[in-house]
N, C-alpha and C positions, 0 to 999 in steps of 0.2 A: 289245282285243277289240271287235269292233262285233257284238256279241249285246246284244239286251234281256236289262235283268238288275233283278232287285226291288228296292229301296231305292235308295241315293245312289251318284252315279257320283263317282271321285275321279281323281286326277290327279297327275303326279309326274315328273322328269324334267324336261330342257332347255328353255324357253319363252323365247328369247333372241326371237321374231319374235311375240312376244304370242299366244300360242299358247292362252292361256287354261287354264290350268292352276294348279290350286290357289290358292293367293291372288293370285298375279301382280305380287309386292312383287318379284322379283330375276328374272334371268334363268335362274333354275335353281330346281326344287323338290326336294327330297333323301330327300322322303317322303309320302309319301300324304295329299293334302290335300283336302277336296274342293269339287268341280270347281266354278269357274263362268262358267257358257256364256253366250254375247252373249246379249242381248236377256232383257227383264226377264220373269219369271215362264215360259223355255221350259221346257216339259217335256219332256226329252228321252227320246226312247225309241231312237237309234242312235247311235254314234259310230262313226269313222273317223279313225283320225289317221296323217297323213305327218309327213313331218320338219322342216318348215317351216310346216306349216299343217293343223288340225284343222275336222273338217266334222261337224256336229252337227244332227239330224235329230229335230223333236217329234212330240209323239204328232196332232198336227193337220196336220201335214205341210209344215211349214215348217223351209226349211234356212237354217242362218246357221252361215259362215267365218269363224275366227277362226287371228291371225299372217300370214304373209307373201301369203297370199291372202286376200279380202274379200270380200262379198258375200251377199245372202238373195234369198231363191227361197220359191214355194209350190209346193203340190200335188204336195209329194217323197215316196216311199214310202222309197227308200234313199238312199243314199251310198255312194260308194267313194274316197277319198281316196290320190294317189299324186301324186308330184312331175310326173310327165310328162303326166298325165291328171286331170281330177275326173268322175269320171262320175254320173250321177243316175242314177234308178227314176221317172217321176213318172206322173202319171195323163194318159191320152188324150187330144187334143184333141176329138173328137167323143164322143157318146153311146155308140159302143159300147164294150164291156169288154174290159177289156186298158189296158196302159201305154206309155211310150216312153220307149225306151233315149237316152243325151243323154249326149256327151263333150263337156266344157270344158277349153280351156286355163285351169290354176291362177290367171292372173294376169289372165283378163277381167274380171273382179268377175261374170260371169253375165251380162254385158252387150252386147246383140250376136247375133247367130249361133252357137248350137255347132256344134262341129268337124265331127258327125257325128250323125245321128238314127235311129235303128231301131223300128221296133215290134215289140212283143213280146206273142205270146200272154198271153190271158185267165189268169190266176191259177186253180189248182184250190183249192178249197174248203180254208178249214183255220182258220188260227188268225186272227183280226184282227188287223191292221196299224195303223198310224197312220190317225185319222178312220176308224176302223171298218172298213175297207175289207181283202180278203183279204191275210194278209202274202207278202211280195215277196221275193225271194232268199235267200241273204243274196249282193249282190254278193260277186265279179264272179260266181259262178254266176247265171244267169239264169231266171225265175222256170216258164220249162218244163223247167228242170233236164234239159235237150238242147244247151247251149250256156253259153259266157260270152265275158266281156268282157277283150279284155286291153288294155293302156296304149300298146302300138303298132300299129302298121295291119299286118293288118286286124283293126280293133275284137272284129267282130262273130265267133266263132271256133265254129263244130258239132263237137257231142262223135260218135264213133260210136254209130250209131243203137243198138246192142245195148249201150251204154255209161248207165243211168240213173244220174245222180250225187244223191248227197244232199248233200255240199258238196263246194266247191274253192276252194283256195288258191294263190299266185302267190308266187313268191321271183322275185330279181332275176333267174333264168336259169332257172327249174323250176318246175312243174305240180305238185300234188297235187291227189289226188282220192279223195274216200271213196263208193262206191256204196250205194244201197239193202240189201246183203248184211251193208255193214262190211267189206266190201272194200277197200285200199288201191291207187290206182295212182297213178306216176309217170313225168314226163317232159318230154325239154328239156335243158340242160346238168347234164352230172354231173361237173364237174374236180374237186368238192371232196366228191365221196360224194355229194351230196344226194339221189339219186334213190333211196339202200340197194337196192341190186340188186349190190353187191360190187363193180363196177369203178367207173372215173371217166370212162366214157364215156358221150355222149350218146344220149337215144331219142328219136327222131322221133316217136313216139305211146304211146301210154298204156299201160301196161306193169305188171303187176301185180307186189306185193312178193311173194316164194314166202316172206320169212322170215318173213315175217306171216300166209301160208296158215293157214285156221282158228282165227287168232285175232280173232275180230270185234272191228272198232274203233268207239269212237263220236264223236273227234272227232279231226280236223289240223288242221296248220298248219306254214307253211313260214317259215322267215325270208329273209334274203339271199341264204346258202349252207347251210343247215339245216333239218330237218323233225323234227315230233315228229306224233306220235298217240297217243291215250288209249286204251284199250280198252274194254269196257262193264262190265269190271271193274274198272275206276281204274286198271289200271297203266302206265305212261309208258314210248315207247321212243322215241329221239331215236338221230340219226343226221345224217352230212358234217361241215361244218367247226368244224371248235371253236380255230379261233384264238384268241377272246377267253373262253374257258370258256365257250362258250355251250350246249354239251354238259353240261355239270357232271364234264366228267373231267379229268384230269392233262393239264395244258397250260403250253405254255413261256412264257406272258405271265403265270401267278402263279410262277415260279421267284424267287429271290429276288435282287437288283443285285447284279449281277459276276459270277453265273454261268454258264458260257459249256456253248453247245453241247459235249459230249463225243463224241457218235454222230450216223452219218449215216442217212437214214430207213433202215429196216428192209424198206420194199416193204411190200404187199399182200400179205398172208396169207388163206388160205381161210380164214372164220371169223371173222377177225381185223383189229384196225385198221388204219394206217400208222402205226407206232412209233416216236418219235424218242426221245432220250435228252439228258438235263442230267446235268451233273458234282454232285454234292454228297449223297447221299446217309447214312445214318444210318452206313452201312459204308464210304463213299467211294467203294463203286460206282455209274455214272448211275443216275439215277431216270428212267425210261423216262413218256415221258408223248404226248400222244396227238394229232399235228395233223387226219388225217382217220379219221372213223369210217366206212365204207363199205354197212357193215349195221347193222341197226336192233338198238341195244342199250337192254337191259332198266335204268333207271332208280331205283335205290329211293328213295322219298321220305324223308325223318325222322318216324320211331315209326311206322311202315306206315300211314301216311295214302294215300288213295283219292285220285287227281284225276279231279275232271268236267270240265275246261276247259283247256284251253289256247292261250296263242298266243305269237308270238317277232315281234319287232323284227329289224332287220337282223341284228345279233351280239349279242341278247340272248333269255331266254325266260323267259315267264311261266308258271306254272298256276295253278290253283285246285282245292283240295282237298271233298269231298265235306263237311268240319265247317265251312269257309267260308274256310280259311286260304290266303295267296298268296304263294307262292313267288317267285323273281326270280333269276336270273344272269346273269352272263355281263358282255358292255362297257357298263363304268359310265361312261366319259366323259364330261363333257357336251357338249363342245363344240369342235372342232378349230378352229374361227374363235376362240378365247378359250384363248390357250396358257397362260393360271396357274390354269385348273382342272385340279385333278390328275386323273391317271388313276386308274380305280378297275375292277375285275376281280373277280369272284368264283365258285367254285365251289363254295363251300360254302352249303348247303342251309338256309336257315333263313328262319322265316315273318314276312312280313313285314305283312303287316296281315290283319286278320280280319271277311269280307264277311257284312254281316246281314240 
């Protein structure tokens, strides 16, 4: 999650390229350890992390990379961290107000020319940001919240004028977008559901979910091939691909060794997922389990816990609960370069460290 958050930021998961993550003794952390970020005494107020390399942003506005990209920088308001892109927020060259948008290749160390420069209007009035200054985005939304930033050209991308966003999120092939209303829209490639508009076809523009009509949301997030939203009532609905349970539903990578396909998908049903089916059941009928979810299904946490937060990795998804508790699913891997880490998959529901 790159939101500022109160107390200690913690870390967990693969850091084979020095990733800086929890203590940094192996190349894998297995549980929430917490974080520590280059450079002595940063105070961090943002994080971003890709998959190779994590981009860490203080409250004075200094950025420092850590793993397989390198490099610090001043006078950053944001970060946005992706393999094909690093993009900055940082403040103006001259006197007047406003910032400038700044795409890096990962592996400049920051040195040199960026790819690409944009100015961006003056910031509206609101919360302070790092060194005092109005807070900025949260990337890639753009801080006139009229635009964002994406990882391929062209960079600089305008929302429809009648379109005010209050955030947006990027998956490998999909847009989200939550408006001012709590609104959801999407769009971009849908092979794998992502968009929850019921088919697996793509939308050229921003495209509201009907199955979410009148349910105000207050926060998304997209993964690879997945999206989830919260509503401003805690409740979670998550929707597309759930190869790896990233869904939290019945899927054929927790089936158990030797069980073999029984059924061929089911198709698209109104209403309904894409059904496949495994041999083995408690009756010896398949147990039907779920590779695309196409519309946005309702989520129940454990013990009706509320979440305020959430976000997903490529094939996995976090939240965070309103008593402080963080949930986790989905591909546990850690590392396809390092084949004697086993694989690890989950779709059961359970809290895994508790934010204070």
């Amino acid at each position: 999650m790159a939101e500022e958050l109160p107390g200690a930021w913690f870390g967990f998961g693969f850091c084979g390229f020095g990733q800086a993550l929890g203590s940094g003794r192996a190349r894998r952390v297995l549980s929430p350890e917490p974080l520590r970020a280059p450079g002595a005494g940063l105070d961090v107020y943002r994080v971003s992390a890709s998959w190779s390399y994590t981009a860490f942003v203080s409250r004075g506005g200094r950025l420092e990379l850590a793993g397989a990209a390198g490099g610090a920088a001043g006078g950053c308001r944001d970060a946005w961290a992706s393999e094909a892109l690093l993009v900055l927020l940082r403040a103006g060259p001259g006197p007047e107000p406003g910032a400038e948008l700044q795409a890096w290749a990962p592996g400049s160390a920051l040195r040199g020319e960026p790819l690409w420069v944009h100015t961006v209007e003056a910031e509206a009035e609101g919360d302070d940001g790092p060194g005092g200054k109005p807070q900025a985005g949260p990337l890639p939304l753009l801080p006139c919240a009229r635009a964002y930033v994406s990882p391929r050209p062209p960079f600089y991308r305008p929302l429809a004028p009648g379109l005010r966003a209050r955030r947006l999120e990027l998956g490998a092939e999909h847009a989200l977008l939550l408006d001012e209303a709590g609104q959801v829209f999407s769009w971009g490639g849908g092979r794998h559901g992502q968009l929850g508009h019921g088919t697996l076809e793509a939308e050229l523009e921003p495209r509201p979910l009907e199955a979410l009509q009148g349910l105000p949301m207050a926060e998304v997030a997209a993964g690879g091939w997945h999206s989830v939203s919260v509503s401003e009532t805690g409740d979670v609905y998550i929707w597309g691909w759930n190869e790896s349970g990233q869904l939290a539903l019945p899927t054929r990578s927790l089936a158990e060794d030797g069980k073999t396909v029984a059924g061929e998908a089911a198709g698209l049903h109104e209403g309904g997922p894409d059904v496949k089916s495994t041999a083995g059941g408690e009756d010896g009928a398949p147990t039907p389990f779920i590779a695309v979810q196409p519309f946005p299904a309702l989520l129940d946490l454990p013990r009706g816990s509320e979440a305020v937060k959430a976000s997903c990795g490529s094939r996995h998804t976090a939240v965070v609960t309103r008593t402080g508790e963080l949930y986790t699913w989905g591909w546990g891997q850690t590392s396809l370069a390092y084949p004697n880490y086993q694989h690890h998959y989950s779709s059961a529901l359970g809290p895994l460290l508790r934010v204070t």
